[in-house]
N, C-alpha and C positions, 0 to 999 in steps of 0.2 A: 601588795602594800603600796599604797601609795608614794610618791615625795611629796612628804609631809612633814616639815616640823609635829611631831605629836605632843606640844607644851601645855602643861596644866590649864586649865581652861579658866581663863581671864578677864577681864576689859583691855579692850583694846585701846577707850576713852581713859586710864590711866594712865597712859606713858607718857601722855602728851605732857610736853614743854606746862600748858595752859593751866593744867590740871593742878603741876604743881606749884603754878602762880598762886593759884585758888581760884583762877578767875570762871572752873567749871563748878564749883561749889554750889549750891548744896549737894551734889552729885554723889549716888551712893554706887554708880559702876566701880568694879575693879575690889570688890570688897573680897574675891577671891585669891587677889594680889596681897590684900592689908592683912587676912586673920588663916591664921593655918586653919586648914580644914584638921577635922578627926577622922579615924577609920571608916572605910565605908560602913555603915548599918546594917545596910539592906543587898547586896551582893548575892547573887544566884538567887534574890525574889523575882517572879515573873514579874513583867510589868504591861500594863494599857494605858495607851494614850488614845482619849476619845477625842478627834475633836467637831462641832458642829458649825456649820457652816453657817454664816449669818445671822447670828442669834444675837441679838439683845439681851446686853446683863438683865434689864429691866421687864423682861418678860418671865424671869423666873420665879416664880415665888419666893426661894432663898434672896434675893433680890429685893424683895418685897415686891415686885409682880402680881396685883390683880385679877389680869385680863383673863389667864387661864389659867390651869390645871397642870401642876409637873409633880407627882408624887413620886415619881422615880428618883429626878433628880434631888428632890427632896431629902429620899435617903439617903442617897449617896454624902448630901451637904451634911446630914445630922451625923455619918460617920468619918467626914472628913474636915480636913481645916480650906477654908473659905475662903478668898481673895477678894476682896469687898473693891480695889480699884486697883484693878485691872487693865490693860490695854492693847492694842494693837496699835504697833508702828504704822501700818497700814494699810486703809479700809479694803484688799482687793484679794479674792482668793489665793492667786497662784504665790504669788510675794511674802502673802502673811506666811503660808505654810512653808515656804522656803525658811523664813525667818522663825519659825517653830520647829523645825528638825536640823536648822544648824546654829540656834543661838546668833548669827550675824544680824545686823541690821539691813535693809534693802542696798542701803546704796553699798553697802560691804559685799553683798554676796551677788548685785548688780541683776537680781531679778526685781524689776521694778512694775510690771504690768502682768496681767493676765498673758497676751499672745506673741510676745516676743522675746522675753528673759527665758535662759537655760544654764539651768545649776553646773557650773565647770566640775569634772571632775575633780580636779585638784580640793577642790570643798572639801571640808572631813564632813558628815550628817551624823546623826545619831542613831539611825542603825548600822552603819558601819563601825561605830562605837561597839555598841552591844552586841554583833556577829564576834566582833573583831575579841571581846570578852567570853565568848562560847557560845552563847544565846543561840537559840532559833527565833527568827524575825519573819516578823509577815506584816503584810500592810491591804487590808481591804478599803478602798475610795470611791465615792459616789460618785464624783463628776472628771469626766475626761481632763478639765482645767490642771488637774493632777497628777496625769498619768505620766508612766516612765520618761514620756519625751521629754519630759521638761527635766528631767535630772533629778526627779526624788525618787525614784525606785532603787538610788544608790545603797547599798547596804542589806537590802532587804532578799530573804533565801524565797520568797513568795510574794509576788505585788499584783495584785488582782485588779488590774485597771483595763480588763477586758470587757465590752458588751452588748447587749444583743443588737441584732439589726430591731429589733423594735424600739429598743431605747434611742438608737442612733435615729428613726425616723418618728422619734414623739416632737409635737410642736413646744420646743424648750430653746431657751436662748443658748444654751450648751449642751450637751451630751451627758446625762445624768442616769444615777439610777436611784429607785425607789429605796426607804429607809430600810425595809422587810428583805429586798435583795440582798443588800448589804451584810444583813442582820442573819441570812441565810447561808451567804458565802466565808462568813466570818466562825457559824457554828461547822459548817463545813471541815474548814481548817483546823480546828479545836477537837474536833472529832479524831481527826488524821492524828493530831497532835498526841491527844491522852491514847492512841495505840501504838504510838513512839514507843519502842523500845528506848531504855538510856536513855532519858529523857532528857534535853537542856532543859534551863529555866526560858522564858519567851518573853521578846519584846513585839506587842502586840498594837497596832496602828488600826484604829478605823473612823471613817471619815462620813458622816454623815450632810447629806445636800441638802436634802430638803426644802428649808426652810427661805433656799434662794427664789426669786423670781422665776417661775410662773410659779405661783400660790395653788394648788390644785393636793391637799390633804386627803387621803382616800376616807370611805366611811368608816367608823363614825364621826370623824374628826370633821369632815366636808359640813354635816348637819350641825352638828354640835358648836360648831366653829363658823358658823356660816356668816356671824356679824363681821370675823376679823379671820380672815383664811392663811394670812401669816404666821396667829396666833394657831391654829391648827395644824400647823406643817411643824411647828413647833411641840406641842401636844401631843405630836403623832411619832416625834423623835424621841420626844422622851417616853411612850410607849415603847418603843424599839428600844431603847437604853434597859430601859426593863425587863425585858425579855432575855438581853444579855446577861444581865446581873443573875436574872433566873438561871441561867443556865453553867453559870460560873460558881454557884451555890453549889447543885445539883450536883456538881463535878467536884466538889471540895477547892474550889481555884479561888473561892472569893477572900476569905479572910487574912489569906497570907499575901493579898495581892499589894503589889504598888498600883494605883490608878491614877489618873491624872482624867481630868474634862475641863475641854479650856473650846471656847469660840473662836474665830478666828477673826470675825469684825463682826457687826451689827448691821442695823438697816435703817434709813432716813424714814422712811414712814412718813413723808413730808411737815415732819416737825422744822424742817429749816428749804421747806421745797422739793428738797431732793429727796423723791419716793425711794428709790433704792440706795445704791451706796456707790464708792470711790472718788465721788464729785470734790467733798467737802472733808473736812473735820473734827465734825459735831460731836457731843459723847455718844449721841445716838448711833454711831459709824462706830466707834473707837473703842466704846468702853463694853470689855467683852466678859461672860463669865469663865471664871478657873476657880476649880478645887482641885483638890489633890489627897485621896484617902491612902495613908499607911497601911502597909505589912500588921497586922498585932502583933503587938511585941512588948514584952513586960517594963521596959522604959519608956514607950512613949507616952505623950502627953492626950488627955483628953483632946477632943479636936476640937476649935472655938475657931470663931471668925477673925480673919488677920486684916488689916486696915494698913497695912505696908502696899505702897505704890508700888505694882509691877508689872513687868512685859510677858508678852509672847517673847522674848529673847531671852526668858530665864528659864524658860523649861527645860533646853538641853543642858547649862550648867548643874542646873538643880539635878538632872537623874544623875549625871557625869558625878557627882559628890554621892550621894543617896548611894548610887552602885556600884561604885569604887570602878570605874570607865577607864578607857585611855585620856590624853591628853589633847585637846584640840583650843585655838583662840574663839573665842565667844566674845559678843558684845553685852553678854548678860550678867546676868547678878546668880549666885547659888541661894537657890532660900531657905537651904536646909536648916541654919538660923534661925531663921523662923519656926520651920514646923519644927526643928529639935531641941530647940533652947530657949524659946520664947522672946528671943531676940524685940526690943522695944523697938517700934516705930520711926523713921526716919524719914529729913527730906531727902526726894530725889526727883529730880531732872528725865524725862524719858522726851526723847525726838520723835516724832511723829512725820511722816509726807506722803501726799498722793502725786502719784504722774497722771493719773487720767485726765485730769483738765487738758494735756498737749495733746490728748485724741483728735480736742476740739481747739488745737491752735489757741487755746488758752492757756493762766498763767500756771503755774506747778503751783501748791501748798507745802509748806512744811509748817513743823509746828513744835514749841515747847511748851509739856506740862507736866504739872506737878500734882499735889491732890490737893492748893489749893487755887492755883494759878495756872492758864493756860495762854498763851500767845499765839496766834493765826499771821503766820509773815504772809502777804499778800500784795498784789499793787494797792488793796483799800487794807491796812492791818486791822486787825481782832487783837481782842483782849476782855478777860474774861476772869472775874474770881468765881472759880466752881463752887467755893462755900457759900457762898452768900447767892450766887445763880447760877443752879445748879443745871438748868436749862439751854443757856447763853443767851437770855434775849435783851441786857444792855452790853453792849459794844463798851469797853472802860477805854478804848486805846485814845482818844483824843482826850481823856480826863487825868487820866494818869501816866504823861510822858515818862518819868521817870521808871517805874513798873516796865514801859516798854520796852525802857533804852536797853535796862540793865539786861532784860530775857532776851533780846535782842541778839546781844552782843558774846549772851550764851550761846543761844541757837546757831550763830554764825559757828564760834569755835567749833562747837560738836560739827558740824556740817565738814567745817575743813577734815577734823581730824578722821572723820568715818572715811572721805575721801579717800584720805591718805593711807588711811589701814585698809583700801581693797583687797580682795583678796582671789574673786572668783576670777578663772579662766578667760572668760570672755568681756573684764572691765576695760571700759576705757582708761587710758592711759590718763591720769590725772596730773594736769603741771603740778610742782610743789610750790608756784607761787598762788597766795591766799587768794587775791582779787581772781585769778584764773580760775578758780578751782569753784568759787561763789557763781561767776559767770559760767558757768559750764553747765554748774546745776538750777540755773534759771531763777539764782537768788537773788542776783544785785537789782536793785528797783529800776536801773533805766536798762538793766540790760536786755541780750534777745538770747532765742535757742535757737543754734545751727539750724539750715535748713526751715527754720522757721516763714514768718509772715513777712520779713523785708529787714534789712540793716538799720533801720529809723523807727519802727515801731515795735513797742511794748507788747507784748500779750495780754492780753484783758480777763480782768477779772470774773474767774466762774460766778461770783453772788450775779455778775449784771450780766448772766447770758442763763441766769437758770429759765426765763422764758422760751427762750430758744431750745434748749436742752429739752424741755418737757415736754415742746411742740415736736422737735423731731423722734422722742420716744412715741409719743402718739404714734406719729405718721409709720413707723416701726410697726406697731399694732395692726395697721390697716393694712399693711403690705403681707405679715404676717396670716392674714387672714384671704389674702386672695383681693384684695380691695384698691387694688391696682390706681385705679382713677382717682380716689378719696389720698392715697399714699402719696401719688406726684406731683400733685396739689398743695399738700402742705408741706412736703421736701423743698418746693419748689416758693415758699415763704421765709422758710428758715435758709436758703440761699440768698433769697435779699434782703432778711434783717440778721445775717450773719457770714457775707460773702468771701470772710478768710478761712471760713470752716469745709475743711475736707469731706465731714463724714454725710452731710446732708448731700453732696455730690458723689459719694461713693452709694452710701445707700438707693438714689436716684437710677446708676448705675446695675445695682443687684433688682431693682424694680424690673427693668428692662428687661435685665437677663432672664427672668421668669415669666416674661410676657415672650422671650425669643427674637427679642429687637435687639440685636446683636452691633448693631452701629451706631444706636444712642446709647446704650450699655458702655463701651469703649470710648468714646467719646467722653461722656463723664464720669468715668473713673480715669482716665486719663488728666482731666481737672484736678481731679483727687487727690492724683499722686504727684503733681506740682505744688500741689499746698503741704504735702506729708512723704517725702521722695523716700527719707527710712520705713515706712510701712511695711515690710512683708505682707503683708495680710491683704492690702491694697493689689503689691506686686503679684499676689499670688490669681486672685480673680480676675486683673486682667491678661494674665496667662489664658485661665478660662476662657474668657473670652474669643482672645485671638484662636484659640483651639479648634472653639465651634465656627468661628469666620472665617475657618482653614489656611490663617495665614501663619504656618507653620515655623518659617526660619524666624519669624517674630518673637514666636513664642518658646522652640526653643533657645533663644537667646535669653528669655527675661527668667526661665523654668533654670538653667544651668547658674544664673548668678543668685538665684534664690537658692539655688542647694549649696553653690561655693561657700555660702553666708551661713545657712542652717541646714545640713548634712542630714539633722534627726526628720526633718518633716517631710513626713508621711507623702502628703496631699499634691506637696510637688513631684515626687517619686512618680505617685502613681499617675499624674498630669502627664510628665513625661514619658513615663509607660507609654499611655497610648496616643500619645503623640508617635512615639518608635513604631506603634502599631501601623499606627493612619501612612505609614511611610516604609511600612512591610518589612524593618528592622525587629523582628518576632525576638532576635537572643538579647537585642539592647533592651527590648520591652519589661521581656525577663527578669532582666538585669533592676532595673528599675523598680518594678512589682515586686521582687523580692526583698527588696532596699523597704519598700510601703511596707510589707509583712514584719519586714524587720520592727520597727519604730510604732508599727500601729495591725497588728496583726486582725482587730476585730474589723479592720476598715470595710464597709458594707461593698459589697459588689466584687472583692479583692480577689477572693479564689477562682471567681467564676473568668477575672481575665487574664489569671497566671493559665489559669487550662486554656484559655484561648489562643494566646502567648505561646503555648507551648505545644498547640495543636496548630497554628501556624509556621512555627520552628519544621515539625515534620511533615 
């Protein structure tokens, strides 16, 4: 059992001083504070949480989606109730789904990027909820971005984030597996399941990739799809969704199910430049689809479309009421309201931010909206009434000061108070003075981020470096492909029209390393990590580095403070593995390699140099 306050699941944005100024108003957090819940409903129903990776609300046809073909999800919408706006706090995998399995907000539960946040124990998740209720829990996930190391396997009796050396060597920007994998490991488990003796009821997790970058839809979807292969990878999920549902019928599991399908961000599609996601704030990043189909049960309601603004931070509240759960703090809403009492429409306030822009030494985004107003805090501000542009393409913030000042001045409070209510293991310690706490999170307009670009200068606006960004994506492609010449070429452009940026000199850096030019490779990633000194991921490749340049006491110096810092990762373990090797310490190697198996046990190459390890031991 954890130490854990285990308190009815809350807003944590109600306690605040602010809140009951009014001055967080129209805010409808903490409605789990203001109105008694009723008995659980649904208690010992099994439940599915699907969620897909990158999906555009607007590509579904419940959606009103044209472009393609989703009769799966179709159904699912015509038997369930429908979330017409919906959101994510945050465009970026690993973050979003933290903040979908514990109700917190990013900065609350302090996983804010893909490769460096790690869910603290101490977090309550929501399969430790539902174990912790009797349930049998399992979690099948496509893309490594999710796997146990980051801290979401917490809870779960099965977390299948294992796989193959083929996956691990397909040309992908991450480690992924196909929708039908997935879709295979998941009947797996459900087989094992229904010859359970004594059966629990199940809380069942599965995470579909797809639809993320690289676009590569198998057939028929690759043909069929072939104008818009986005739109196929997409087609091709909700095939695979169908396939489930088939088999959940087949099994009698469908009708008494709770399900939940919720996206977890969207994709730029260069509606605002940015072809993929985490850059910006766009709806096209943000605005994700969720449904959620009931048990049948002789009181509920027909399902109809709900036009109530909500989060990915309401999923965990919502089952936690729904299943009558333990008690953990959430920054969500319960909607049970909604789908059980038809609960009318209200305003509400949802905080939005990306950290990706500080990749690139540029400015953070945060952001408040509502379903009909949206705010872009920036060094150039946004502003936006969704009703009337639903798109975002006039900018309202230099027309209507006032509109700005007041969401402004909202944005800032929520900002302090999520600070203030951290929660996970590994947060920074936040002052309780305001202005500190603004500055820290890279909100105040003149301020900077630690470590950042210099004590005097600003960070700059992602809209004025999306040229850059898109150039060094390029250059990314040509490096990817073997294109070495063509790749340091234009790394080596986006270094002089954007020379505080880290990653065009780390990338440069990985250029090298794959050509085996091991002294311009260190050399600039060396650059790199002067511009980005917090990077693990920087620290870690020039590990590699010094490795293969044999300068050993180097590397293991820079390898022992990357694991003092991150225990869980893998990649340094087994770095120092054979480093212990190259220096004929066979038991520390061991030691090491088994640390790797621990944390990432599919890691390619792994067994073959524990037997090594252990055939030099004897």
């Amino acid at each position: 059992m954890k130490k854990t306050n285990r308190m009815k699941a809350y807003s944590l944005i109600s306690r605040s001083p602010f809140f009951r100024m009014g001055l967080l108003l129209p805010l409808l957090l903490g409605c789990s504070e203001q109105r008694k819940a009723g008995p659980p409903v649904f208690s010992g129903k099994n439940v599915l949480l699907i969620s897909i990776d990158t999906c555009r609300a607007d590509y579904l046809e419940p959606y009103g989606g044209k472009k393609i073909k989703t009769p799966h999800i179709n159904a699912l919408a015509q038997d369930g109730f429908l979330f017409t706006d919906a959101v994510t706090p945050v465009p970026l995998t690993l973050p979003a789904h933290t903040t979908l399995l514990t109700g917190l907000h990013p900065i609350q539960h302090n996983v804010r990027d893909n490769f460096s946040g790690v869910l603290g124990d101490s977090v309550v998740t929501l399969p430790e909820l539902f174990r912790e209720a009797g349930y049998a829990t399992a979690g099948v996930i496509g893309s490594i971005l999710i796997s146990h190391r980051t801290g979401l396997g917490q809870g779960f009796d099965v977390y299948k984030d294992e796989f193959t050396r083929e996956e691990f060597r397909a040309l992908q920007p991450s480690v992924e597996r196909k929708g039908e994998s997935a879709l295979a490991l998941t009947r797996d488990w459900l087989d094992s399941y229904l010859q359970t003796e004594n059966k629990k009821p199940f809380f069942l997790f599965v995470h579909f990739y797809d639809p993320h970058k690289l676009y590569q839809p198998p057939a028929p979807f690759d043909e069929q799809y072939a104008h818009d292969l986005y739109g196929g990878e997409i087609a091709y999920v909700d095939f695979c969704i169908g396939k489930l549902v088939d088999g959940l019928k087949e099994n009698g599991l469908y009708d008494d199910l709770l399900l939940v399908l919720i996206g977890d961000h969207g994709e730029g599609l260069g509606d605002h430049e940015e072809v993929t996601h985490g850059l910006f704030l766009y709806e096209e990043a943000v605005h994700v689809p969720f449904l959620v189909k009931l048990p049948n049960c002789e009181n509920s309601f027909s399902p109809f479309p709900i036009h109530q603004t909500v989060s990915l931070e309401d999923v965990t509240p919502t089952l936690i009421e729904l299943c009558g759960l333990g008690f953990t703090k959430t920054n969500g809403v319960s909607l049970a309201p909604w789908l059980l009492r038809q609960e009318s429409e209200t305003d509400r306030w949802i905080c939005l931010e990306t950290q990706y822009p500080l990749t690139y030494n540029w400015s953070p985004m945060y952001s408040l909206r509502s379903s009909q107003w949206k705010y872009i805090h920036t060094p150039r501000p946004e502003l936006y009434n969704l009703l009337e542009d639903p798109k975002e393409k006039k900018n309202l913030a230099g027309l209507s000061a006032a509109q700005r000042t007041y969401m402004n001045g909202i944005l800032e409070n929520q900002l302090v108070e999520l600070a203030r209510t951290a929660v996970n293991d590994h947060d920074p310690q936040y002052s309780i003075d305001r202005a500190e706490i603004l500055t820290s999170l890279g909100y105040m307009a003149a301020g900077n981020m630690k470590g950042r670009i210099g004590p005097d200068r600003t960070l700059p606006d992602a809209k004025d470096k999306i040229s850059v960004y898109i150039k060094n994506d390029v250059a990314l492609g040509y490096m990817m492909k073997g294109m070495y010449s063509q790749a340091i070429d234009m790394f080596l452009e986006v270094v002089e029209n954007d020379p505080t940026n880290p990653t065009p000199y780390f990338n440069l850096g990985l250029t090298y390393m794959q050509m085996a030019d091991y002294d311009n490779a260190l050399s600039l990633m060396e650059k790199a990590v002067l511009l980005a000194p917090e990077s693990i991921h920087i620290h870690l490749h020039i590990a590699k580095v010094l490795l293969q340049k044999g300068e050993y006491g180097k590397c293991r110096s820079v390898l022992e403070s990357i694991i003092a810092e991150q225990p869980m990762l893998a990649d340094a373990h087994f770095q120092l593995g054979w480093l212990e090797m190259m220096e004929k310490r066979f038991e520390n190697a061991l030691v090491h390699f088994q640390e790797a198996r621990r944390w990432m046990p599919d890691m390619p190459n792994l067994e073959e140099s524990i037997a090594k390890a252990r055939q030099g031991e004897s």
